[in-house]
N, C-alpha and C positions, 0 to 999 in steps of 0.2 A: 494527403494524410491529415487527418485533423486528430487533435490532443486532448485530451483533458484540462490540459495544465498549461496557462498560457507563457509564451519565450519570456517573461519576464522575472517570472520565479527561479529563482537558482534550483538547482540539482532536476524537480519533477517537471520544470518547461525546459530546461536548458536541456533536459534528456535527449526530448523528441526534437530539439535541436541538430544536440551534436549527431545522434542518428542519420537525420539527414542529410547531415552533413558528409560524414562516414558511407553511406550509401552508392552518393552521387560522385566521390571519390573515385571508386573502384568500378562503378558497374558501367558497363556504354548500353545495356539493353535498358535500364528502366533509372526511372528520376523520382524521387519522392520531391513534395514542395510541402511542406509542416503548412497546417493552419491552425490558430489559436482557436480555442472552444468559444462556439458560436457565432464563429466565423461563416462554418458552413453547419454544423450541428449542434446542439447543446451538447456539454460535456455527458451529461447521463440517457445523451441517445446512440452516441457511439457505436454499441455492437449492434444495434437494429438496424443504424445507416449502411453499418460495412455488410452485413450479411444482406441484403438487401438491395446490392451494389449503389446506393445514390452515394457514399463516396469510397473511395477503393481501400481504403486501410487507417487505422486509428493505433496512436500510440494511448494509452491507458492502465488502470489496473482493474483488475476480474473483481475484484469487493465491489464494485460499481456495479455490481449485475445479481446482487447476492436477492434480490427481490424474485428475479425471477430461475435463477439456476440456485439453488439452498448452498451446494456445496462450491460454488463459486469464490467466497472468498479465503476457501483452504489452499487455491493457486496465488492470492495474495498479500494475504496473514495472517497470522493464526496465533489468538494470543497464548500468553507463556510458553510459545512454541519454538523452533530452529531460528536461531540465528544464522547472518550472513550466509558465512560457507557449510553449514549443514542443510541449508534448505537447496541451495544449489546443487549442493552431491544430491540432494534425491530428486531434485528437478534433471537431471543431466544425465547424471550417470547411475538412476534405479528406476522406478517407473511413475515419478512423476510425470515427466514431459508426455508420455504414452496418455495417460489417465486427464490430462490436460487437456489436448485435443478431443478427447472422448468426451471432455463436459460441453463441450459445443455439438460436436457431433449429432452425439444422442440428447441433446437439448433442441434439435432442428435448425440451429442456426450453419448459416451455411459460412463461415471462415474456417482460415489457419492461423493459428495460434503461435508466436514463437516469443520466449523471455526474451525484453530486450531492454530494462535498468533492475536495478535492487538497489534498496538504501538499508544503510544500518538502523537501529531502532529512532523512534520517534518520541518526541516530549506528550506526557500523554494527555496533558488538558493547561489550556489556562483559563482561569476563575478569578472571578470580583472578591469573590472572599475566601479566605482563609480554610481548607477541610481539612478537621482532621484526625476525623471517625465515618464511618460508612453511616452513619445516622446524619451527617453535613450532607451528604449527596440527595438525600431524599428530595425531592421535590423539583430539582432543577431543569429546567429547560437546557440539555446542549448538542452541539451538531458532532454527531460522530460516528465514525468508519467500521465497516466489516463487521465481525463477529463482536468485537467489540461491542459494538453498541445494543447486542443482547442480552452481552452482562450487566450493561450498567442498568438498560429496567430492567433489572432482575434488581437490579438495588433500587428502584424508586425516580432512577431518572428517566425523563423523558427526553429520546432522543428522535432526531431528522438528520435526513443526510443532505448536507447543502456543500454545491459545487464551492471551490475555494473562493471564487468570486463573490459570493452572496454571503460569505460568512461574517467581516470585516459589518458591516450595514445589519445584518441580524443583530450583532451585539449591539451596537449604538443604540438603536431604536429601542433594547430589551425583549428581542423575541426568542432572543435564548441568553442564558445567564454564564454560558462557559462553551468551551468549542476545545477539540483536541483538531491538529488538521494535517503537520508536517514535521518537518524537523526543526530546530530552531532559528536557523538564517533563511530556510520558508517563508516561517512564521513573521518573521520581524519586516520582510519585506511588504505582509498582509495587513502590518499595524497592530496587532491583539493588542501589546502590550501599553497603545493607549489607553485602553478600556480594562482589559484583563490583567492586573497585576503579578496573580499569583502562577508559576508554572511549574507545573508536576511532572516526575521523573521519580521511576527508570519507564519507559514504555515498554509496557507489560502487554497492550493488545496489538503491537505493532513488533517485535521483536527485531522482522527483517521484511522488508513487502519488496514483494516481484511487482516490476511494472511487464506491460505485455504490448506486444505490435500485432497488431490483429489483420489480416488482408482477406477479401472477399475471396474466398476460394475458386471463385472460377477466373481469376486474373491469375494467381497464385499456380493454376494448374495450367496458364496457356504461358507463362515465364521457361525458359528453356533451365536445365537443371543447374548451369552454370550461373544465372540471375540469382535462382533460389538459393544457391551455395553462397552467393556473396553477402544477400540480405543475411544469410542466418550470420555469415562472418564480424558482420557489422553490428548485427548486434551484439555477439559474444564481445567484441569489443566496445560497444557501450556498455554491458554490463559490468567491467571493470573501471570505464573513467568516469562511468554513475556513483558506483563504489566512492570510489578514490576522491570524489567533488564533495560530496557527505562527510567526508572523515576529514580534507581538510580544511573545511573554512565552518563548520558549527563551532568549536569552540572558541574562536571571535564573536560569534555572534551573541554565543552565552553570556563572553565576558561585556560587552557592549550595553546588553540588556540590563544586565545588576549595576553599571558602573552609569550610563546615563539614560537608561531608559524605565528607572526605579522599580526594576523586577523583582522580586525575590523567587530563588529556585528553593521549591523544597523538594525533598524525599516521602516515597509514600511511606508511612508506618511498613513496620513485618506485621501490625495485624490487619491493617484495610489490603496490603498486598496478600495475605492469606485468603482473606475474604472473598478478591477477587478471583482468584487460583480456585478456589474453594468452585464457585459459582459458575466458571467458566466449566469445568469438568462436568458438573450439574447440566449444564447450555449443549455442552458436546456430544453428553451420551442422548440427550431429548432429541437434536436436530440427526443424529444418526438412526435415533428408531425411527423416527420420520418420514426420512429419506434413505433411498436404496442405495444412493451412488455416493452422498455424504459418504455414508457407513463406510464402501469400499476403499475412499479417497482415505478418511478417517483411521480406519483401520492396517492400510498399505503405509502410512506416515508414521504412525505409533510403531509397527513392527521396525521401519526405517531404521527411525529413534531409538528403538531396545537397542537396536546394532549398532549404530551407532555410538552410544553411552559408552560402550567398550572404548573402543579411540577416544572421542572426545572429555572424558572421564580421567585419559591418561597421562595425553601426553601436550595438553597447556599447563603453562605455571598458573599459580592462581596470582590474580591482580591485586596488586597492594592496593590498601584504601588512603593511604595518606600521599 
């Protein structure tokens, strides 16, 4: 299995860690052995390797593939969109997980697809200077993810998706002037914050990202059904202590950052958060005309969402700010 995210990053390497770890546990018919990105592939050749069988399975996330499947990163994030346990309910138990494999399928790649981490939201950029009007964004060079990074040229930046390893070396050099990439004790482990002082919050194009375990489908269908049962087992239980590793050790790392690593955390305005809200619904109905399957994925998540608003509308307290 090769990762995206090398064992050394907390929560997105540690994932496809503990997975394998969880795996080799419980199964006697099959072994995963984790390899760090570019071990045996580049991180952004992953689904071509596994469909393709040169290697049998990749822990990753679908935003990495949005070049060439459009509605690929609606199975990874979707900004201003579900959080945590609302993307799960329609990944699980509505027809996420269905429409999920349908994007590979009918894409010709030849895997199975199964969720196996999620983190809660992400810090959405650190920057050399200070923004703070959507007229500050113009011009910048920065590395960034998914859907995302279609709203931000829609506001004047120019963005590239660079694997977490090349990010940390882009900034120094100045080939890009900001990078959004993880969460915050990610981030702190990749250094931004020598270079990039400022860091922005709430992550508004990252709300909740499914990570995914992808296996060459034809290893996947010679597995007996009780292997298959165990991998999905393992992962349902990675996607809890993925969870769980996110929620508790970022806010050390925040307080660490402001306390000796001279960070300041800001808040986006409600008007550049407008802005972006604004823009992105703009980006969503465009790649929906676009694309057939966007549209259906697109459309199947918003109806979700109406349904859901009912519950989720009712029955949390609303969170104190102080």
């Amino acid at each position: 299995m090769t990762s995206a995210f090398g064992r050394n990053l907390p929560i997105l390497g540690t994932g496809a860690v503990k997975f394998a770890e969880k795996i080799n546990a419980i199964s006697e018919e099959v072994e995963f052995e984790q390899f760090d990105p570019g071990e045996l592939v580049p991180a952004l050749e992953a689904l071509d390797a596994v469909s393709n069988g040169s290697v049998d399975a990749a822990y990753t996330t679908a935003g990495y593939w949005q070049g060439k499947l459009p509605a690929a990163a609606l199975f990874s994030a979707v900004p201003f969109g579900p959080e945590t346990g609302e993307i799960l309910g329609w990944m699980m138990y509505d027809d996420g997980r269905e429409l999920y494999q349908r994007l590979y399928d009918e894409g010709g790649f030849n895997v199975h697809v199964i969720p196996c981490g999620v983190t809660a939201p992400e810090t959405s950029g650190w920057f050399k200077n200070e923004i703070n009007t959507v007229e500050d964004l113009q011009g910048l060079n920065m590395r960034f993810f998914g859907l995302g990074a279609e709203v931000m040229q829609r506001l004047g930046v120019s963005t590239s998706l660079l694997a977490g390893g090349d990010i940390f070396p882009a900034l120094e050099r100045g080939a890009i002037d900001a990078t959004e990439f993880s969460m915050p004790v990610v981030d702190a482990r990749l250094g931004f914050y020598n270079i990039a002082k400022y860091n922005y919050f709430p992550g508004w194009h990252q709300p909740a990202t499914i990570y995914e375990l992808l296996i060459n489908k034809d290893r996947w269908n010679d597995l007996s059904e009780r292997a298959q049962m165990q991998i999905e087992i393992a992962c349902m239980a990675n996607l809890t202590d993925n969870y769980a590793e996110g929620e508790a050790t970022n806010y050390a790392a925040m307080v660490d950052n402001v306390q000796n690593n001279g960070v300041t955390i800001k808040q986006w305005s409600p008007e550049v958060l407008n802005k972006l809200e604004e823009t992105w619904t703009e980006v969503a109905l465009e790649l929906a005309a676009e694309d057939a399957f966007f549209k259906e994925v697109w459309d199947d998540l918003q109806e979700y969402r109406a349904n859901y608003k009912v519950w989720g509308d009712n029955i949390y307290l609303p969170r104190p700010r102080n």
